[in-house]
C-alpha positions in Angstrom: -18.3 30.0 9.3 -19.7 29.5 5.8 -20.9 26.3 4.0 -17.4 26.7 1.8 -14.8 27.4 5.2 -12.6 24.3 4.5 -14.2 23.3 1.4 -11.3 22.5 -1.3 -12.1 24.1 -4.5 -10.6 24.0 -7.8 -11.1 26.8 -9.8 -11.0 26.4 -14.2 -10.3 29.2 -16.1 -10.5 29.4 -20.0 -9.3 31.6 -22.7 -12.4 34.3 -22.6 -12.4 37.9 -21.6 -14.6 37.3 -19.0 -11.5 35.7 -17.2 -11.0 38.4 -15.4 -14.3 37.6 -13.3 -12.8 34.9 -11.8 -10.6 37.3 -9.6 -13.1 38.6 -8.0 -14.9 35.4 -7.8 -11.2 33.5 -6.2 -11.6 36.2 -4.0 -15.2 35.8 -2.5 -14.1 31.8 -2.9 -11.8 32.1 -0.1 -13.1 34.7 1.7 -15.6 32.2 2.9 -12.9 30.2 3.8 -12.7 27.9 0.8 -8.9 26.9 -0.3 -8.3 27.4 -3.8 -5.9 25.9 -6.1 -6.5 27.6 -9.3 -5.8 25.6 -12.9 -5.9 27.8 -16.5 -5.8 26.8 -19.6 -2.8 28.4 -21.7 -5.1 31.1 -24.0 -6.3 32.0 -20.2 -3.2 33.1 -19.2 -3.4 35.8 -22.3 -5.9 37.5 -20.2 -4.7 37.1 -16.5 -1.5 36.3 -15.7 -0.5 33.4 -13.3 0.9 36.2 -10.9 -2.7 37.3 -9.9 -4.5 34.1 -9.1 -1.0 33.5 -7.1 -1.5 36.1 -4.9 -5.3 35.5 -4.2 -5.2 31.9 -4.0 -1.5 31.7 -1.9 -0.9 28.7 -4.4 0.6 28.1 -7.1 -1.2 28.2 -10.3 -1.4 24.8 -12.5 -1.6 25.2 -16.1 1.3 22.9 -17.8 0.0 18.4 -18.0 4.4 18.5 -18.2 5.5 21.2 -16.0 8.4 19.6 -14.0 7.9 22.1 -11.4 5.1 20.5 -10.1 4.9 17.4 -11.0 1.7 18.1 -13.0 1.5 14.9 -14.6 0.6 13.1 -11.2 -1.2 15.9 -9.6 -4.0 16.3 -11.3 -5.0 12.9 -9.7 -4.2 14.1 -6.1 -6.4 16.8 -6.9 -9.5 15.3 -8.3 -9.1 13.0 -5.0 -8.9 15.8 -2.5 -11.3 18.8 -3.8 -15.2 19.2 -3.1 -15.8 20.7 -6.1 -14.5 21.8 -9.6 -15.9 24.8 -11.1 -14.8 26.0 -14.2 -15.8 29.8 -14.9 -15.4 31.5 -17.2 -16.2 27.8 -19.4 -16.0 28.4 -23.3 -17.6 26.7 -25.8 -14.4 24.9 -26.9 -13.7 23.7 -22.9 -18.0 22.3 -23.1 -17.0 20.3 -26.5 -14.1 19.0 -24.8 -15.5 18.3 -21.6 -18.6 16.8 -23.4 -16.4 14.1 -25.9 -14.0 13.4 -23.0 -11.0 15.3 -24.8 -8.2 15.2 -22.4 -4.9 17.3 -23.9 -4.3 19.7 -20.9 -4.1 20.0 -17.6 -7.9 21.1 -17.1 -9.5 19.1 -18.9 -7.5 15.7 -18.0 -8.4 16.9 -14.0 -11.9 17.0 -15.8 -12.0 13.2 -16.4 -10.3 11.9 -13.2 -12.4 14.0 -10.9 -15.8 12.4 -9.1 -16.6 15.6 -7.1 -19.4 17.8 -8.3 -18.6 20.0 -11.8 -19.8 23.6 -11.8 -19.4 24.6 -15.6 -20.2 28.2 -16.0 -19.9 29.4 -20.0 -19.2 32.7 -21.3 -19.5 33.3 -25.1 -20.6 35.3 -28.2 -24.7 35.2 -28.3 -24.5 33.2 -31.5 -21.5 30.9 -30.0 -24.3 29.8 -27.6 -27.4 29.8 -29.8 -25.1 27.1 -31.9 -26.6 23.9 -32.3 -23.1 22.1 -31.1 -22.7 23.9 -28.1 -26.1 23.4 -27.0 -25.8 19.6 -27.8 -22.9 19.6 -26.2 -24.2 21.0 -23.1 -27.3 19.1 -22.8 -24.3 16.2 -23.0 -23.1 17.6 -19.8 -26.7 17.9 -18.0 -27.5 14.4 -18.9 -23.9 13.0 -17.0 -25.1 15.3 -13.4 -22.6 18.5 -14.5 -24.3 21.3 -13.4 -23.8 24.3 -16.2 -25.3 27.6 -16.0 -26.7 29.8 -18.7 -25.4 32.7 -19.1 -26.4 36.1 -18.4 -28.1 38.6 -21.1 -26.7 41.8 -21.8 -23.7 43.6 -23.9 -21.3 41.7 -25.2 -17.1 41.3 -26.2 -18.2 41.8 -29.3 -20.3 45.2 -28.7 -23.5 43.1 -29.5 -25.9 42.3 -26.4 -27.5 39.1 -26.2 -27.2 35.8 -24.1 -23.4 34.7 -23.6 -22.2 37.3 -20.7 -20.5 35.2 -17.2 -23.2 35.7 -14.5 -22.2 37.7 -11.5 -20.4 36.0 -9.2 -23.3 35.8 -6.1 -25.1 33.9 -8.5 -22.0 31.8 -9.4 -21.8 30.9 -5.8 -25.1 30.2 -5.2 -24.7 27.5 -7.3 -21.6 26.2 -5.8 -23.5 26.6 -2.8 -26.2 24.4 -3.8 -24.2 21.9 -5.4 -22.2 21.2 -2.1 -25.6 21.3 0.0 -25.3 18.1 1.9 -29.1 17.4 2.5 -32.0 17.4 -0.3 -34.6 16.6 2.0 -37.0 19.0 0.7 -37.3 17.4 -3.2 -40.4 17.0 -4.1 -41.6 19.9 -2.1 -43.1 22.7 -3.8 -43.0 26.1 -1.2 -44.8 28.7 -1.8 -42.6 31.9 0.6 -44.3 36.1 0.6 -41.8 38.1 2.5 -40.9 41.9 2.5 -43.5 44.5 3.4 -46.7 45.4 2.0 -47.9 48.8 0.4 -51.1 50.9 0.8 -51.3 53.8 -1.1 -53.2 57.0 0.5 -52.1 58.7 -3.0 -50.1 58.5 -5.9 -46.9 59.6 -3.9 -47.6 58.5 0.1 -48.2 55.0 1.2 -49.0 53.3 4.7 -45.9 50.5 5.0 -43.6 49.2 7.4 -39.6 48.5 8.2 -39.8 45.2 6.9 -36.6 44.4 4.8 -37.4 41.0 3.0 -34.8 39.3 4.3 -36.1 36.9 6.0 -38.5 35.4 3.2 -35.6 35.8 0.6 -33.3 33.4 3.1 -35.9 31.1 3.4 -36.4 30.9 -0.3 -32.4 30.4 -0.6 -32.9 27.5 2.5 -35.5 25.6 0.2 -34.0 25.7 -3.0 -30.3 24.5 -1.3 -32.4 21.7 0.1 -34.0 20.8 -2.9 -37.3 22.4 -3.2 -39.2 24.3 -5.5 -39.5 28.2 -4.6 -42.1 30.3 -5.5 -41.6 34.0 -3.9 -44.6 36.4 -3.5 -42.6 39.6 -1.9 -43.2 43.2 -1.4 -41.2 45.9 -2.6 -37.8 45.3 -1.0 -33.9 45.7 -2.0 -33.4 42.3 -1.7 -32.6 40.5 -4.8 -34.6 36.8 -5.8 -32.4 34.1 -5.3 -31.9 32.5 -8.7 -34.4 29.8 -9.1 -37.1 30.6 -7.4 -40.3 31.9 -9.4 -40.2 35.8 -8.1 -43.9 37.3 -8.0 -43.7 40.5 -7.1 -46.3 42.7 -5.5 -47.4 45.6 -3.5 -50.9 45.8 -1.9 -52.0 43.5 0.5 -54.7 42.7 -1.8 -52.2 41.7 -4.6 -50.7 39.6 -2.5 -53.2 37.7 -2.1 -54.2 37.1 -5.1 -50.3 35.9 -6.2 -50.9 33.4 -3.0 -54.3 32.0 -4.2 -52.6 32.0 -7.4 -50.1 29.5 -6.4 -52.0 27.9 -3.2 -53.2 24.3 -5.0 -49.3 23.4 -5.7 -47.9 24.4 -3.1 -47.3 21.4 -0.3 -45.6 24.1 2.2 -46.8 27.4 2.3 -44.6 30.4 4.4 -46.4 33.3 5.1 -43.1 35.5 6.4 -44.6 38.8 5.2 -45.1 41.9 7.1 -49.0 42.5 5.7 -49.8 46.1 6.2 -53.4 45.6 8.9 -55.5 48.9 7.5 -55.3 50.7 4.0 -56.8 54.2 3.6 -60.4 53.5 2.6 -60.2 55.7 -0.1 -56.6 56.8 -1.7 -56.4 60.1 -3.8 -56.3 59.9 -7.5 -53.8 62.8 -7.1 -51.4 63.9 -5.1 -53.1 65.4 -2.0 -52.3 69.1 -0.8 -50.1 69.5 2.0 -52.5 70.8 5.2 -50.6 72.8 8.4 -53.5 71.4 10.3 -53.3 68.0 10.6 -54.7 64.6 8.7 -57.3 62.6 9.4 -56.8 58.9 7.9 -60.0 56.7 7.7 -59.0 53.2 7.5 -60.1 49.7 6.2 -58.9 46.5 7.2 -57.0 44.3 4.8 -57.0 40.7 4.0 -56.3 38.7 6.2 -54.5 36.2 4.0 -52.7 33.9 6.4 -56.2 32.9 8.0 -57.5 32.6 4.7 -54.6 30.1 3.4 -54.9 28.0 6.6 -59.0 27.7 6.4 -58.4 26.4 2.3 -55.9 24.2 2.7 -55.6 20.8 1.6 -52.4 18.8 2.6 -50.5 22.1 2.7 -48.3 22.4 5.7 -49.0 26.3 6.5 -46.2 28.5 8.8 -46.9 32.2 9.8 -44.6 34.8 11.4 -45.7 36.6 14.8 -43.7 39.9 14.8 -44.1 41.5 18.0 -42.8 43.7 20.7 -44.2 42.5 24.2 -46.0 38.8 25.4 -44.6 37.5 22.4 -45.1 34.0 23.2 -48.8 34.7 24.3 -50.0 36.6 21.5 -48.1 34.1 18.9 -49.9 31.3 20.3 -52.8 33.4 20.4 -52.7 34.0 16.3 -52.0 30.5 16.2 -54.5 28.8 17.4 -57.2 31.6 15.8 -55.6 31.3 12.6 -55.4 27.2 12.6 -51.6 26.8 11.4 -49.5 24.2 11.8 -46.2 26.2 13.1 -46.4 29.7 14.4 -42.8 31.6 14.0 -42.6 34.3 16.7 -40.1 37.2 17.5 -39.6 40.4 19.5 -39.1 43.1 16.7 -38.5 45.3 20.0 -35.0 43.7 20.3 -31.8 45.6 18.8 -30.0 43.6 16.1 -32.8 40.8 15.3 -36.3 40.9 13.3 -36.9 44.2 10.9 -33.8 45.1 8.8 -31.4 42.5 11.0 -28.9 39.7 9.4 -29.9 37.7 12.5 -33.0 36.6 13.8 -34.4 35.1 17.6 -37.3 33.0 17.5 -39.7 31.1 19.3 -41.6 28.1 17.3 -45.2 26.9 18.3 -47.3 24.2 16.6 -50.8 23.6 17.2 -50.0 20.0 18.4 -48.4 21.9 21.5 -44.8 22.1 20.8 -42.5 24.7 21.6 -38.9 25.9 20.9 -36.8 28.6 21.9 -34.1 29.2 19.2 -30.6 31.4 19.8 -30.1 34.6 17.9 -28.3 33.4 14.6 -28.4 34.6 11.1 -31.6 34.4 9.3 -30.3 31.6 6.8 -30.0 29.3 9.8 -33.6 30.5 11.4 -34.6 29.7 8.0 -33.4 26.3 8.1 -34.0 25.4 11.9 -37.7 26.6 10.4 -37.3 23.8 7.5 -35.9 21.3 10.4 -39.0 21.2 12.2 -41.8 21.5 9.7 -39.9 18.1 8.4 -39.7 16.6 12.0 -43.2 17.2 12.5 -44.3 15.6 8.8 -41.9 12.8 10.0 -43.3 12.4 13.7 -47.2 12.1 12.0 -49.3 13.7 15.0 -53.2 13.1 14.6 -54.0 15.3 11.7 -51.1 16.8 10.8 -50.6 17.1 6.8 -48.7 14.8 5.2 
């Protein structure tokens, strides 16, 4: 189950070569269980035929206001009545300057003007196409009326030129769907300041002291907070997993850099997430070069690092501060342990021990502790719903106003 199984979507194409991305994008569209009824404008067609979308969709494809066929010249009303959402991608500049003076001479853009569900208008152009002062007007046109337009990627262009005007990828796409249909913005206002991944201590310019963290968690919470409405800043550790769009990425790899980027960002923050695997120790002193490799054995002399959740909780204004208890046995003792010595508010615990949740896992188990005594045991579920069973609380507890707690 997705946020998009049962959604009805309609999906706009337009006469650009980036039509094509809107296969693959109809594809991951109903793969998450959206249904798809897919309408192109006639210079579309030049580039995809109608067959394609056809066979993707299992619909048929709606391009002709007169099209007897289907009796086009009603539907489009049935349509704008029964979908979630409209995106058109790719959107060209002539689709925004007809969308944006409420030109209605085909079938898209007439379902355009009788639709009240959320527009997703995602342009693909030449560089100077969207650097033009009408297209921009035109788009800020759009803004101002609640459509929700994209800019476009940077890189090499139709034209063999690079610059901005290239269809972003189509997670990003859906990201913004996903956003757009998220039925709760309870966390506006809220500025939430996430670290995730793992931390990095160098012992020379080729070994480092780490651990298995993956990033995941902190980059599903930063995707839980902007769908809800929030504004993300991301401190993370080196880590494969991509920033959602949207949030301010900071990226570091010491514990010490991190944190600095968290003081950095600490006064405007109002939630702060410590989800990061910190690295305890770092070799007192690391090699300026690489060191020799010894047949007898290593000797490591090491340092504590920061300890930067204690140090967030005991600066704190109004911030409401969460940290993360990885561990592998008396889980629940030892979270509320750090808990209560640190002084947070919520206290996230899980056993990293367990196969298939914690380090490197799409699913998560965890217990959460506050300091006002509260306890809950969550089921193993994926990470984006830890994340926002983690969101639930902080907000029931902001709502509930214990003695002290920070508003």
């Amino acid at each position: 189950m997705t946020q998009l199984t049962g959604k009805e979507i309609i999906l706009g194409v337009t006469g650009s070569i980036a039509a094509y991305k809107a296969v693959y994008l109809l594809r991951e569209l109903t793969r998450q269980g959206a249904g798809v009824t897919v309408v192109t404008t006639q210079h579309a067609q030049k580039f995809v035929g109608p067959l394609t979308f056809r066979t993707l969709s299992g619909r048929p494809v709606l391009a002709d206001l007169f099209d007897p066929a289907t009796d086009a010249a009603v539907e489009h009303v049935e349509l704008a009545q029964k979908c979630h959402a409209l995106v058109v991608a790719p959107a060209t500049a002539n689709l925004l300057a007809k969308a944006a003076h409420g030109i209605a001479d085909d079938f898209l853009t007439t379902l355009l003007l009788a639709t009240r569900s959320p527009v997703l208008m995602v342009p693909a152009m030449d560089a100077g196409m969207w650097d033009h002062p009408a297209v921009r007007d035109n788009v800020a046109t759009l803004r101002s009326r609640g459509v929700a337009v994209l800019d476009p990627d940077v890189g090499k262009l139709a034209s063999g030129r690079a610059g901005t005007g290239r269809l972003p990828e189509v997670d990003v796409i859906l990201e913004a769907l996903h956003r757009l249909l998220s039925p709760v913005k309870d966390l506006a206002g809220d500025r939430v300041l996430i670290t995730g991944g793992p931390t990095r201590e160098p012992l020379d310019p080729v070994r480092f002291l780490s651990n298995r963290s993956s990033g995941k968690m902190g980059v599903a919470l930063a995707l839980a907070a902007l769908r809800r409405g929030a504004e993300v800043v991301l401190v993370s550790g080196p880590t494969s997993q991509a920033p959602p769009s949207g949030a301010v990425f900071v990226p570091v790899e010491t514990a010490e850099e991190m944190r600095e980027a968290v003081l950095q960002h600490l006064a405007q923050a109002t939630i702060v997430i410590k989800a990061a695997a910190v690295g305890d120790y770092r070799p007192r002193e690391a090699s300026p070069v690489k060191m020799p490799s010894k047949q007898g054995g290593l000797t490591l002399e090491l340092a504590p690092t920061p300890d930067i959740l204690k140090e967030v909780a005991a600066r704190k204004g109004d911030q409401f501060i969460v940290g993360f208890a990885a561990e592998t046995q008396d889980v629940r003792r030892r979270a509320r342990e750090k808990q209560e010595a640190k002084r947070v508010d919520l206290m996230v615990a899980n056993d990293v021990s367990q196969a298939g949740i914690g380090f490197d896992a799409d699913d998560n188990q965890v217990t959460l502790l506050d300091r006002w005594g509260g306890l809950i045991e969550l089921p193993k579920m994926p990470k984006l719903d830890v994340a926002n069973a983690v969101f639930d609380r902080i907000l029931s507890l902001r709502a509930a106003k214990p003695a002290h707690i920070p508003r």
